[in-house]
C-alpha positions in Angstrom: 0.0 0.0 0.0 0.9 3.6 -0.4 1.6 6.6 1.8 0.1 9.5 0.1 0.2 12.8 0.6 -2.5 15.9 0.1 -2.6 19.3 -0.2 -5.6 20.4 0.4 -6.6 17.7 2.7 -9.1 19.6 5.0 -11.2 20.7 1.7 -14.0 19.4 0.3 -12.3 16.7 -2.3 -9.3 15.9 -0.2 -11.5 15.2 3.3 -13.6 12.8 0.9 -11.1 10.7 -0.7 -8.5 10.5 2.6 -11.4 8.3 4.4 -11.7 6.4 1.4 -7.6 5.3 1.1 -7.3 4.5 4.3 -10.0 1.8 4.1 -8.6 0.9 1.1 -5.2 0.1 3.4 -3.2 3.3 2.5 -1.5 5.4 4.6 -2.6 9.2 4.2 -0.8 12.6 5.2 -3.4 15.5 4.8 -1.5 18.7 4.6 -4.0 21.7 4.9 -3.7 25.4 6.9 -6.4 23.7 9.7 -6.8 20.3 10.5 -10.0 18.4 10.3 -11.7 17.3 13.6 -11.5 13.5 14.7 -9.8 12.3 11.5 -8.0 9.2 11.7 -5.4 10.0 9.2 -2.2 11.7 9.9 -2.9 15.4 10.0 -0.1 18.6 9.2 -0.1 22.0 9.2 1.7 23.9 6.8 1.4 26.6 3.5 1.7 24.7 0.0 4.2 28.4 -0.6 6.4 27.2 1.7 8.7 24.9 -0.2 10.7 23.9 2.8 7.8 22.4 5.0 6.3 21.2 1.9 9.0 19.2 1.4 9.6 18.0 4.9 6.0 17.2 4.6 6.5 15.1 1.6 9.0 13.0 2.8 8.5 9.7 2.0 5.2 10.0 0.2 5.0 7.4 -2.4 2.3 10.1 -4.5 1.3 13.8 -3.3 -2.3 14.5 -4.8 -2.0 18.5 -5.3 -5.7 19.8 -4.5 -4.8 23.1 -2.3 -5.5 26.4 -4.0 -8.8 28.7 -5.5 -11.8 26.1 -6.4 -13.1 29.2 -8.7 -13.0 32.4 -10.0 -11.1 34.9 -7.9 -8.9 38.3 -8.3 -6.2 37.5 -10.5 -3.3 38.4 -7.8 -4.8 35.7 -5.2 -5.3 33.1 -8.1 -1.4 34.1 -9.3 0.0 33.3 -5.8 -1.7 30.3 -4.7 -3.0 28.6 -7.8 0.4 29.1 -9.5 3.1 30.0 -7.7 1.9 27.2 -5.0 1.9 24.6 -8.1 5.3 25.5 -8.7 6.3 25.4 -5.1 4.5 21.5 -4.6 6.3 20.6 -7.5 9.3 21.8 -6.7 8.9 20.1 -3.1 7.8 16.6 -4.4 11.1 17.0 -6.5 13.3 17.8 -3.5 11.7 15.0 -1.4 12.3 12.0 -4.1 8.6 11.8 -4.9 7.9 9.9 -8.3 4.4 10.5 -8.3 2.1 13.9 -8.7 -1.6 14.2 -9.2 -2.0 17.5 -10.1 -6.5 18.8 -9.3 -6.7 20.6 -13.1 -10.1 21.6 -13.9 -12.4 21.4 -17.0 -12.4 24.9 -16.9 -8.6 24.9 -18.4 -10.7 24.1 -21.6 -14.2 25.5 -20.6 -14.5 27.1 -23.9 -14.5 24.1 -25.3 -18.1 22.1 -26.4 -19.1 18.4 -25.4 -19.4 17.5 -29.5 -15.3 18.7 -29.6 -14.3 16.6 -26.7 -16.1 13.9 -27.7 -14.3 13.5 -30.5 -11.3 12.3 -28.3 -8.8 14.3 -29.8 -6.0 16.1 -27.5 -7.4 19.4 -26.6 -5.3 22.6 -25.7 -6.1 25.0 -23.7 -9.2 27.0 -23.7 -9.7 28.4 -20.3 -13.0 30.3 -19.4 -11.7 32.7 -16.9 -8.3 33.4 -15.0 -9.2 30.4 -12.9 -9.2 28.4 -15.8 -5.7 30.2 -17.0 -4.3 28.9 -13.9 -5.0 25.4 -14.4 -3.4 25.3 -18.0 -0.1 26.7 -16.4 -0.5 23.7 -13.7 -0.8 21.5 -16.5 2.0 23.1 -18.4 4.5 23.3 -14.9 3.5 19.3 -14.3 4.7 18.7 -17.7 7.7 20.7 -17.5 8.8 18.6 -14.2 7.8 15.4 -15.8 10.1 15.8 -18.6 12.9 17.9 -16.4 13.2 15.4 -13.5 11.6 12.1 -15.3 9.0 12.1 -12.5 5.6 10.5 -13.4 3.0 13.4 -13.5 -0.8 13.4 -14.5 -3.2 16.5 -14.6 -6.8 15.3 -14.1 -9.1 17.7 -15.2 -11.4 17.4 -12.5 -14.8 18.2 -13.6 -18.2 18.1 -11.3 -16.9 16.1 -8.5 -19.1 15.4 -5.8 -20.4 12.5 -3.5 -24.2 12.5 -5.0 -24.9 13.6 -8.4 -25.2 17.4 -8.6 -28.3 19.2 -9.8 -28.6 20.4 -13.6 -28.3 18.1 -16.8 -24.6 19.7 -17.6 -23.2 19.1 -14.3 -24.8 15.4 -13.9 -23.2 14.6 -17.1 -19.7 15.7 -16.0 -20.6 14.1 -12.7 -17.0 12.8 -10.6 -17.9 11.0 -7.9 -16.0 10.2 -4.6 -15.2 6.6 -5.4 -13.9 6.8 -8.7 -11.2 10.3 -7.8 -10.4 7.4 -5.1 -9.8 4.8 -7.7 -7.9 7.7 -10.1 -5.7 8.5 -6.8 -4.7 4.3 -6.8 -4.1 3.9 -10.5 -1.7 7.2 -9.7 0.0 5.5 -7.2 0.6 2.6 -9.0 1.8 4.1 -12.2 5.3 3.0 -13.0 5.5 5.1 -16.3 7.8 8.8 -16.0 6.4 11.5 -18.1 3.1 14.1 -18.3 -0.5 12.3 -18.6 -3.6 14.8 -18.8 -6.6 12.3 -18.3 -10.7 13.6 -17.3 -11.3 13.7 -13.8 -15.1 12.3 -14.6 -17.2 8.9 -14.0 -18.3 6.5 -16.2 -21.5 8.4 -17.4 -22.9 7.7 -20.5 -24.4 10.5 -21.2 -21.6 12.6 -21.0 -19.0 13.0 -23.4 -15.8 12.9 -22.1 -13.3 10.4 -23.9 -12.0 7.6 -21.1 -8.9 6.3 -23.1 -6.3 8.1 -21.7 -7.7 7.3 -18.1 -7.5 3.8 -19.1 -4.1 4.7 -20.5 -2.9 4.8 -16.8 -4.9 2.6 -15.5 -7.8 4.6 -14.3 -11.4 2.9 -14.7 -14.0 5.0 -13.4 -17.3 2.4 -12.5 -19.9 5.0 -11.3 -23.0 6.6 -14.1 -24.9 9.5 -12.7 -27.7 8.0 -15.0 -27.9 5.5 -12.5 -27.5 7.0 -9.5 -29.8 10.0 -10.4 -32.4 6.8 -10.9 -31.5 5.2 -7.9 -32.3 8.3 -5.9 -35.8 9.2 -8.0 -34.7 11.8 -10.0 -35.0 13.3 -13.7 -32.3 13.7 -16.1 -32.0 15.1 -19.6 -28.9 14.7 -21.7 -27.7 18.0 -22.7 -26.6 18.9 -26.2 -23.6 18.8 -26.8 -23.0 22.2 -28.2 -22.4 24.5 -25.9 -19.5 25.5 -23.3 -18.8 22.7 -21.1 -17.2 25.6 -18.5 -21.6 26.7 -18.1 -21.6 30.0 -15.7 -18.0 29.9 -15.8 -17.8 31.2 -19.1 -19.6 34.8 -17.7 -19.0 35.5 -14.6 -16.9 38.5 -15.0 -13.2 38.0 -15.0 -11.6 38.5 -11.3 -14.6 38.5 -9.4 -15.7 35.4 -7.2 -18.8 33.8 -8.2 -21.9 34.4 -6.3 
């Protein structure tokens, strides 16, 4: 089993999958500004700008899972110095420390100008952010690929897209659905990948009536089982497939740039 290690490990992804690995037999090492209450997983304090304690804090880690920084839109001097500068900075840590492994939390809105009839095409798509959040997560992808092919480590940029433990509301984000379990299952095939270089892969479930390409998951080893389809029936509700034409990024794509969203 792996020891992994997460930024971020008090928010709202990184306190769902740390139960999650340890029942799966890992050993975890949440890294976060405040600890969460009655967590039976290691537990330290520290700021992912800190390169020194994030290395410390890395020490050992067979994989860090990089989730710390803005989930959205913000002011572009706060996205700059965390969402950027602290990619560099965990990077540069994980480097330091002997780490092998990154997962680095992209988004789908470094592309969320993009349509679901483009990506489901399955052809490699470059950037097309939404907003300066967005603009942030292509650098991230573009930094994790610079260390890959600087240091030979193994990197992958998962474009996380509606993660969540139940199916969100709305036909857009149910077909982008991420659920809990399969980011768990994306962490392990992370952990066990044995292959140096710069993957980008979906962060997104098995649903079938979305249109995100699973290939290069597979290509690492990441098989995603859940279907928001299902569980949307499971729990009694509707659910429409969207067309496929417009933005995937939805109110990303107009909330004014630099301002949070409401």
């Amino acid at each position: 089993m792996a020891l992994i290690a997460i930024t971020g490990g008090s928010g709202r992804i990184g306190h769902a999958l740390a139960p999650r690995l340890v029942a799966d037999g890992h050993a975890v090492r949440a890294i976060d500004t405040e600890p969460v209450e009655g967590a039976d997983w290691e537990q330290l304090s520290g700021s992912i700008l800190d390169v020194s304690a994030m290395t410390e804090a890395f020490a050992g880690a067979d994989l860090v899972v990089h989730l710390a920084g803005h989930p959205a839109e913000e002011e572009w001097a706060e996205l700059l110095s965390l969402n950027i500068d602290g990619t560099r900075a965990v990077l540069e840590a994980a480097q330091a420390a002997g780490v092998r492994r990154v997962l680095l939390a992209s988004s789908i809105h470094a592309v969320g100008f993009e349509t679901g009839e483009a990506i489901g095409r399955g052809e490699p798509l470059l950037p097309r952010p939404d907003g300066y959040y967005g603009v942030t997560k292509a650098v991230m992808e573009s930094l994790g690929s610079l260390y890959a092919d600087r240091f030979g480590m193994t990197v992958v940029s998962a474009r996380i897209c509606a993660f969540g433990e139940m199916v969100p509301d709305g036909d857009l984000a149910a077909a982008s659905w991420f659920s809990a379990d399969d980011a768990t299952r994306l962490v392990e095939a992370v952990a066990a990948l044995d292959r140096p270089g710069h993957s980008i892969v979906w962060g997104v479930s098995a649903n079938r009536s979305g249109w995100f390409p699973l290939g290069e998951g597979a290509a690492i080893g990441f098989h995603p089982q859940d279907d928001a389809e299902e569980a949307l029936a499971r729990d009694g509700r509707s659910f429409s497939r969207p067309e496929p034409t417009g933005p995937i990024g939805g109110p990303f794509t107009t909330v004014p740039l630099g301002e949070p969203m409401p």
